[in-house]
N, C-alpha and C positions, 0 to 999 in steps of 0.2 A: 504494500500500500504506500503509493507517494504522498509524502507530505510538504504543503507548499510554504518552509517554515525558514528558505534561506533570505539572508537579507540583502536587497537591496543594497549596491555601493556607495550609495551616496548618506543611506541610512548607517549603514553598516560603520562607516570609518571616524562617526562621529560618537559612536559609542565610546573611543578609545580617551576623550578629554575628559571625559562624566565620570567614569568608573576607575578609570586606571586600570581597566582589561581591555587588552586587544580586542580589534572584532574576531579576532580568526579563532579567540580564545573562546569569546565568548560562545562561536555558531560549536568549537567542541566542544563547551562545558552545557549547552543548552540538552541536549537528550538524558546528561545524568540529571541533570535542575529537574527537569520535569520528572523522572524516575523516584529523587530525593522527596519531591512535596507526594508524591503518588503513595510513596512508602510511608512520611511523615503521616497522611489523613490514615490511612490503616493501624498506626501506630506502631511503626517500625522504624523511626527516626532514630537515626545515629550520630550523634553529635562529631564522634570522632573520624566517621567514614566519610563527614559530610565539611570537615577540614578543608577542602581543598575548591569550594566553593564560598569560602566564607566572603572573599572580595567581589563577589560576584553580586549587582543590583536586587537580584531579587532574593538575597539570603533571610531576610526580614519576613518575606512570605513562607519561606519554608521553616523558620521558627513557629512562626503564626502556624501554618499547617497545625505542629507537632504539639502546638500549646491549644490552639480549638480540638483536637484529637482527645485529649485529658483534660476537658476544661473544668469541671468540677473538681478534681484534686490538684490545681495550680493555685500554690501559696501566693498570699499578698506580696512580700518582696520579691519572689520570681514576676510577678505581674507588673510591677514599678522600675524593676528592671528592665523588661522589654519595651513597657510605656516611658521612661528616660531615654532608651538608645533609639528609637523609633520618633521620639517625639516631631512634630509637624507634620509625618506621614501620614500617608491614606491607611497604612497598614494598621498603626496606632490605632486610627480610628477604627477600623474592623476588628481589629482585635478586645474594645472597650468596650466595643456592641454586643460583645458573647462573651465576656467574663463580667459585665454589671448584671445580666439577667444569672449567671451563675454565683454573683453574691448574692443575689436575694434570695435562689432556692435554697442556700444552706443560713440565709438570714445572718450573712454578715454585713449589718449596720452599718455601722461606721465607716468599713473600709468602701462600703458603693459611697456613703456620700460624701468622702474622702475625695472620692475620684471621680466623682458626677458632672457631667459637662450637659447643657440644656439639648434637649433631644425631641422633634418629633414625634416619635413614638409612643401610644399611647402606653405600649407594656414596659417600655421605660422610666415613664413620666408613672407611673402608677406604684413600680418598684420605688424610686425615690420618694414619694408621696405615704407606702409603708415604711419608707426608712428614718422619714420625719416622726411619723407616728410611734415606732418601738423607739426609738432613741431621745422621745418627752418632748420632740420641736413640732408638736401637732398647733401651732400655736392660729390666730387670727389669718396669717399669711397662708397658714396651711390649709386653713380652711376655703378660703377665697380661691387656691390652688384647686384645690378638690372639685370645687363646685363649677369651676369654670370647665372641666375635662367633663365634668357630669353633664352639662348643659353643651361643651362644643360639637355635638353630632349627636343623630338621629341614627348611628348604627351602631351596632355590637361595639363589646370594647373587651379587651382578655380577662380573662378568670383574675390576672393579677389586681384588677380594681375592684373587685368583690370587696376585698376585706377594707378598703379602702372609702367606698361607699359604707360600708356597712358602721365602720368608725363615724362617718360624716353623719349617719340614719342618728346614731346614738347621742351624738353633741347638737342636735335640734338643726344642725345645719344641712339635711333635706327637707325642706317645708314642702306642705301640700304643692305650694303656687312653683316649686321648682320642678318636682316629681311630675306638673302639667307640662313646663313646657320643655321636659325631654321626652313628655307622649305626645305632644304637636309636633316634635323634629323628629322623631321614630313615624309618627305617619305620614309626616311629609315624603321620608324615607321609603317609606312603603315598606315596614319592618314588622309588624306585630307582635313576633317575640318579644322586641324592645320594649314596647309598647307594655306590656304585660310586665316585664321584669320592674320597668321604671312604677309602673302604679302599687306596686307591692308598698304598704305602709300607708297608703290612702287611709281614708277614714272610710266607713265599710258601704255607704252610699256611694264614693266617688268610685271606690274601688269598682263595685261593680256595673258602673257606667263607665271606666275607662277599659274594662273587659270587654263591655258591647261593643265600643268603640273598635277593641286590637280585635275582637271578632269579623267585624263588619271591614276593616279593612284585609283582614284574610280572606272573605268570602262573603262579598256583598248579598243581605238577606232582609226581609219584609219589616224586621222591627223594629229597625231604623226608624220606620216610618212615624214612631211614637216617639222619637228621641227628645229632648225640650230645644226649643228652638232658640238655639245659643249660638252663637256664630263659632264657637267649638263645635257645634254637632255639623254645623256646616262645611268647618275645614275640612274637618275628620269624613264625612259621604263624601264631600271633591276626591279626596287623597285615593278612597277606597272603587271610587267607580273610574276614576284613573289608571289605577291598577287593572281592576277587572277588564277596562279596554284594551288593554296590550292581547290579552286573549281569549275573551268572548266581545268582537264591538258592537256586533247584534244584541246580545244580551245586555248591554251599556247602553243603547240607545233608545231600548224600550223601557229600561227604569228608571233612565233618568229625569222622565216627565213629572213620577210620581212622588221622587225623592225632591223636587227642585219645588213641586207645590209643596209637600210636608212640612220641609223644612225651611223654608224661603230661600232657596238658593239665590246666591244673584247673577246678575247678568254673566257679570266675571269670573264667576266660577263656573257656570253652568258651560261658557265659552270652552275653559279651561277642559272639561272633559268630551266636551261635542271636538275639539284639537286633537285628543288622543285616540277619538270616534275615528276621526277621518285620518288619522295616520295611520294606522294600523289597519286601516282596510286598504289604502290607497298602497300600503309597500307591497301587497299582495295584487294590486289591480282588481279586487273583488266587483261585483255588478254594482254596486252604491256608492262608489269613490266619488264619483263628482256630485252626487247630490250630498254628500258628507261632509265634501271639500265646502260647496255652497252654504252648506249650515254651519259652516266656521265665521265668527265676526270676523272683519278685515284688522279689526285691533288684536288680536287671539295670532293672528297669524305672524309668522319666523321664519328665514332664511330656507328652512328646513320644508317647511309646511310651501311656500312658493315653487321652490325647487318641483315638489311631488304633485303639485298642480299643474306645472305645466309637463312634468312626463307623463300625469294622467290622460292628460288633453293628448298628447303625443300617441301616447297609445292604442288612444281609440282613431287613429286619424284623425282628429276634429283640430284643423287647424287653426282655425279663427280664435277658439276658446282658450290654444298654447297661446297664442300670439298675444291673447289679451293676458292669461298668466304673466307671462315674463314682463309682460308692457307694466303691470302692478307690483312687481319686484321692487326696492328699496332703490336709487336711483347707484348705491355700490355696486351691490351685487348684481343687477343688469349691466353693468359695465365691465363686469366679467369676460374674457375672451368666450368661453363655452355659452353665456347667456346671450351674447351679440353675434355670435355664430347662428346661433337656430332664429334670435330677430330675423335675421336674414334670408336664411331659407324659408321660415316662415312667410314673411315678406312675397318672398316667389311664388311660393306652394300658394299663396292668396291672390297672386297677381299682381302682384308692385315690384316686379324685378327692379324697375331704376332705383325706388327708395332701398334696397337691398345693398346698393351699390358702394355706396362711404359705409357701411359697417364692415363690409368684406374688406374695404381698401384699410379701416382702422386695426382690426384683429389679422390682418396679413404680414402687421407689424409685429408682432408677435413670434417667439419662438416657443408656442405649446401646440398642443394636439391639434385644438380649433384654427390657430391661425396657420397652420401649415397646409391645414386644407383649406383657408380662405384663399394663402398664396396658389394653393391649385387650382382655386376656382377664377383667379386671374391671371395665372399662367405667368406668375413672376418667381423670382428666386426665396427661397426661404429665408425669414430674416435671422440669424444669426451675428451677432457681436460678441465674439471673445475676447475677453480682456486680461491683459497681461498687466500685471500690478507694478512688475520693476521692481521686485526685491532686491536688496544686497544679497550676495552670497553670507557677508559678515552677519546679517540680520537674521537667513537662517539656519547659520552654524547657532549662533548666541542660546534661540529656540531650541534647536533640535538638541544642546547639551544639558538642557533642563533636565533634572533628576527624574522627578516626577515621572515626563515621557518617554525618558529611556525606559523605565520601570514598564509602564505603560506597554508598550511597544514589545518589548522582552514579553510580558505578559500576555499581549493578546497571541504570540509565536508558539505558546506552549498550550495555546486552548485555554487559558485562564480568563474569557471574557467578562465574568462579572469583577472581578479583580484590575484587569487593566483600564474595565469603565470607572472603578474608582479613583485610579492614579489621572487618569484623562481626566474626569471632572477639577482631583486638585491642580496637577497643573493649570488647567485654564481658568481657574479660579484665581491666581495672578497674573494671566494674561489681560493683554489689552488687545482690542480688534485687530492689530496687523501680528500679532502675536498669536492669536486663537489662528489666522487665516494659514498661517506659515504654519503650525504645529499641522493643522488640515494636509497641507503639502509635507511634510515629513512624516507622517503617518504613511500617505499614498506610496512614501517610497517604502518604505518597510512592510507593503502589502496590508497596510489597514484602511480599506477603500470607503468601507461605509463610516469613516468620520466626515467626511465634503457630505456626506448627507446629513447627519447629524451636526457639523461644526460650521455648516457658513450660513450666511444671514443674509437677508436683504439681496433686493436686484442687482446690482453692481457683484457680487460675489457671484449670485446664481450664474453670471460668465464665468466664471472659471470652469468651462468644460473641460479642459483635460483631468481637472479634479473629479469633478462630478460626475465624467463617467468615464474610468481607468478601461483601460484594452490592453487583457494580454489572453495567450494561447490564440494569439490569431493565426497561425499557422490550422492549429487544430481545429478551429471554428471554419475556415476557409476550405480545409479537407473534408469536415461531417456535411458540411453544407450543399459541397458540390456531390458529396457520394447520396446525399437524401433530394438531391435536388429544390433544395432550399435556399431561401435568398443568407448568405451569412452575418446580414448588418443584424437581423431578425435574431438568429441565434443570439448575438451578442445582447440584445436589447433583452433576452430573457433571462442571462444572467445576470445580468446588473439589479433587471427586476425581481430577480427571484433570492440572489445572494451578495449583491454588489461584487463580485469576484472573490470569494472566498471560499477556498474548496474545500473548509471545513464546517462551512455552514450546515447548522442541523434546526430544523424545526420543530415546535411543538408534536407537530403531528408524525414527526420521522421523517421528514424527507431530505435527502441529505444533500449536500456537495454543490456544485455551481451551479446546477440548473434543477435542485432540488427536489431527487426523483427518491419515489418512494421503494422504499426496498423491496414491494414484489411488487410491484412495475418494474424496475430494473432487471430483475432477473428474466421475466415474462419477456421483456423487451431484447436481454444479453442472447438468449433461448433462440426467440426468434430469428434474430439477424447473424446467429451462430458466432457472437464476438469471441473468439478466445481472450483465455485468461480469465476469464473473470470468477473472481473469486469471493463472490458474494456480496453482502452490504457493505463490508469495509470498502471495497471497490470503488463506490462511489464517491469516496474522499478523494480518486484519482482525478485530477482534471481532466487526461484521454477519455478515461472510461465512463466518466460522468457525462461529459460533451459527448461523445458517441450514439450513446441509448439516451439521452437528453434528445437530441435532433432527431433520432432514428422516431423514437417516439410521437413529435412533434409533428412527422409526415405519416407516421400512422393516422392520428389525429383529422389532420388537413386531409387526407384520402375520405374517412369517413365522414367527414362534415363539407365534403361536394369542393374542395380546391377552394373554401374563405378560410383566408385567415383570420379575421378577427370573431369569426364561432369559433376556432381553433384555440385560437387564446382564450378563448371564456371557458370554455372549456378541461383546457390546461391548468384552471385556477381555479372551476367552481366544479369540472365532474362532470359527468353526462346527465345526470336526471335532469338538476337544472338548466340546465343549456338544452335539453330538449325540451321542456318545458318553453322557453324563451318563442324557443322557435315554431312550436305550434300555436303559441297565443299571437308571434306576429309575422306571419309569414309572408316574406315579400318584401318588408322595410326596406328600405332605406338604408347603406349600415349605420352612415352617423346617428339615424333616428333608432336604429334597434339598437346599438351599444348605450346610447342614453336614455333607456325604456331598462336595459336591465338592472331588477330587480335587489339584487345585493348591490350595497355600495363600494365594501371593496371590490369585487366582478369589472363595476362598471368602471373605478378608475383604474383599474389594473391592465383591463383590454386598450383605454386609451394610450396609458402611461407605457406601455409596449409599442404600440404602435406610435407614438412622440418619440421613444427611447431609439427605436430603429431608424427613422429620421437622423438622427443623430450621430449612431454609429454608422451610418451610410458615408455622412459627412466622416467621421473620422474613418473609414477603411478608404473611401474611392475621393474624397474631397467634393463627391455630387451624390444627386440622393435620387432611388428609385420615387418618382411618383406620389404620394401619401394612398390619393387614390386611387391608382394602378395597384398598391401593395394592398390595400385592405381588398380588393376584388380579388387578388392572388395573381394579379399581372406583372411579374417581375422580367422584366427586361434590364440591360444595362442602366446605370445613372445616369440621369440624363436634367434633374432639376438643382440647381447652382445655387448656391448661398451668397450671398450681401449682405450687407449692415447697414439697413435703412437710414438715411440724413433723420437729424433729429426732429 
């Protein structure tokens, strides 16, 4: 199994002023590094075997391994010892986060809030909050503490605040009026257990009206309909038939008449759930979206709710009623490239192709999905501006000798991603914008591609294409491509989408490697096309092997979905049920109009952001670009549409 874990020379040579180890040291001591923290979490750490990487940036973490390994029996001054020689690091800090939870289960006091630093976390904040209380500083402040964690959220919070509530029940400091309003933030939550936990201590009327209440928002039922007409009974039936409409909105739209006379609902509430009415029919396209959509006040209505009105209107064909959708859009959000796209076509589809004519010509300015195809549809270059910053060299030596992301870097090379995302946060945590931008560009050399995703900001950055979207194995993309008969800017555009180029990317769901295939897809696929060698799921950490059955795949795909690509890509991402699905309800569309009718929202920008993404690598493999709409028909011929940088 290849692993793609060598570094970059530009990365590589600046490792040597940070550390004091060579790079050539470092690419030999990296396989025992990762072997040492591997043994270390097992509990097979060797202090003495492990000599010989002690100069080595990531020794810190592989302490840390061997001390989270035993963290229960790690004495106070072993823990202040490594919290001294560690201090200002990310490591420190991971390592405070899982020995303060382990002073509190052996309830040593003093020494958590010896070493207690202010923390997010509410099973933090709740261990200290007991540590005030066993060591007599349960005092006024601690009170005020308590009560504000009790009241700051409407959801669950760890067992460790139990005894800490339960101190607060006992010194008067839970009143009735507090115990309501974490059962008003628990139903706004849409939480009922909470609900019920927080009314515990009620006086024995309230109690069992804030039961009704965690009732009725578990499973909206008839005896509401007696509830006293309190503007609590009111919030509490919004919360509850809110809920109920995510998955019954039939059953929500018939009781809500009854509950809104009972209770006096008002206008704004009753809005408020007739919103959740029509959302939840309208993501499905059910027969009543537009008359649900219609029963929504125009004030009740959100980015969200606009959007689905006009892919409603979209979907039934009924142009007029998109057109007026989007035309009622927020005057931002219709200035959207994708919203000023479909004005347009809409525009035509109604018969006003000239007033079509200046939105096509505004969003052709544009390098995303929509304006690529408005530049097709007037037959000019795509706009593109890259921009080159004019770094110093000296500017990003200075950067890339940062401790931090050497750490960083070394880290993400051994598979340790959640590790190197916390030295990447400290580091850039003393950065400043051309300092974040350059660390982005020293990452890409060291093969960490998805920080220009995660690290630049703002228009001016989003030019840095070579950042945002890295090209390598173009040999191998350029071979699968032409042995599946595939265009290979497309290939490229679905590793970037799929893994930003990392071919040891792995998914929740198992899918692994650059083009993120699942491991019996892969072999179904390895089987088929008779690849030798392969050698099962590890395989597909191989970049050959991945890209291979990745494309082989990809034209399987495109075979059975009639030569389109962009069913292919929905496909690719959502599965066949839905994707058939799609295409029985709209058969014939249009593709811009069937890709923005589909149903899932990641689907729908994922099919676009593929087909943008391949634009793009068209530009970076041939410096011209098949078509947009050639490519989404599955017309791939030579590149043949050019790039400029529109005057401003």
């Amino acid at each position: 199994m290849k692993r793609n874990t060598c570094l970059l020379p530009f990365a590589a040579s600046l490792l040597l002023a940070c550390t004091g180890t060579g790079a050539q040291t470092l690419d030999a001591q990296r396989p025992a590094m990762r072997m040492a923290i591997d043994n270390a979490e097992r509990g097979q750490f060797d202090a003495a075997a492990s000599a010989s990487l002690r100069s080595h940036p990531l020794y810190g973490w592989l302490e840390y391994s061997a001390l989270r390994r035993g963290i229960d029996t790690v004495d106070t001054p072993q823990a202040l010892d490594f919290l001294k020689r560690y201090q200002g690091q990310a490591v420190a800090d991971a390592f405070r986060a899982v020995w303060l939870p382990a002073l509190a289960r052996r309830q040593d006091w003093p020494a958590l809030l010896a070493n207690w630093q202010p923390s997010n976390d509410p099973g933090l904040q709740c261990a200290e909050l007991n540590a005030r209380l066993a060591t007599g500083k349960a005092d006024a402040k601690w009170t005020g503490d308590a009560q504000a964690l009790w009241r700051g959220s409407g959801k669950s919070l760890p067992d460790a605040c139990d005894p800490v509530f339960a101190a607060l029940a006992d010194r008067g400091g839970l009143t009735p009026a507090l115990r309501w309003e974490r059962i008003d933030a628990a139903a706004d939550a849409q939480q009922p257990g909470v609900m019920r936990s927080a009314a515990r201590g009620l006086p024995a009327a309230e109690l069992a009206q804030a039961n009704a209440y965690a009732a009725f928002v578990d499973k909206p039922d008839a005896r509401a309909l007696d509830w006293p007409k309190t503007e609590r009974s009111r919030r509490i039936a919004t919360d509850g038939l809110e809920k109920l409409a995510r998955t019954d909105p039939d059953a929500t739209e018939r009781q809500l008449p009854q509950y809104a006379q009972a209770l006096g609902l008002s206008d704004a509430q009753q809005a408020q759930v007739r919103y959740q009415i029509a959302l939840w029919t309208v993501a499905s396209y059910l027969p009543d979206s537009a008359r649900r959509l219609a029963a929504v006040p125009a004030s009740a209505y959100d980015e969200r709710l606009h959007e689905w009105r006009a892919r409603e209107a979209m979907a039934r064909g009924d142009w007029p009623s998109a057109l007026a959708a989007i035309r009622a859009m927020p005057a931002a959000q219709r200035g959207d490239s994708r919203w000023r796209w479909f004005e347009a076509r809409l525009l035509e589809k109604t018969g006003k192709a000239a007033e079509a004519m200046p939105l096509y010509r505004a969003v052709a300015g544009e390098p995303t999905f929509h304006g690529f195809l408005a530049a097709d549809k007037l037959q000019q270059p795509y706009a593109l501006c890259p921009w080159d910053p004019g770094d110093s060299a000296q500017a990003r030596a200075a950067v890339a000798r940062d401790p931090a992301l050497v750490r960083a870097l070394e880290l993400f090379r051994i598979d340790r991603a959640a590790w190197a995302a916390r030295e990447w946060a400290d580091a850039l945590s003393r950065f400043d914008d051309t300092q974040r931008r350059l660390a982005v560009e020293v990452a890409g050399e060291g093969g960490w591609f998805d920080r220009a995703v995660f690290g630049l900001k703002g228009a001016q950055e989003m030019r840095l294409y070579a950042l945002r979207f890295p090209l390598y194995h173009d040999d191998t993309i350029r071979r699968e491509a032409a042995r599946n008969a595939l265009d290979p800017a497309w290939i490229a555009a679905e590793i970037r989408a799929e893994s930003t180029f990392n071919p040891n990317a792995r998914s929740p769901a198992n899918a692994m490697g650059l083009m993120q295939v699942l491991p019996a897809t892969g072999a179904g696929v390895a089987k088929r096309i008779g690849l030798s060698g392969y050698g099962g799921a590890a395989s597909l950490y191989d970049p050959d092997t991945n890209i291979a059955i990745g494309s082989a795949y990809l034209r399987q795909l495109l075979d059975k979905y009639n030569g389109l690509p962009y069913v292919t890509i929905a496909a690719y991402n959502a599965g066949p049920t839905p994707t058939a699905r799609w295409q029985s309800q709209r058969p014939g569309f249009d593709p811009d109009f069937w890709i923005e009718t589909i149903s899932y929202k990641e689907t729908r920008e994922y099919v676009a952001r593929v087909l943008a993404f391949s634009v793009i690598y068209d530009w970076r493999l041939n410096g011209k670009a098949v078509p947009l709409g050639d490519r989404i028909a599955g017309r791939v011929g030579p590149p043949s549409r050019g790039f400029a940088c529109p005057a401003p």
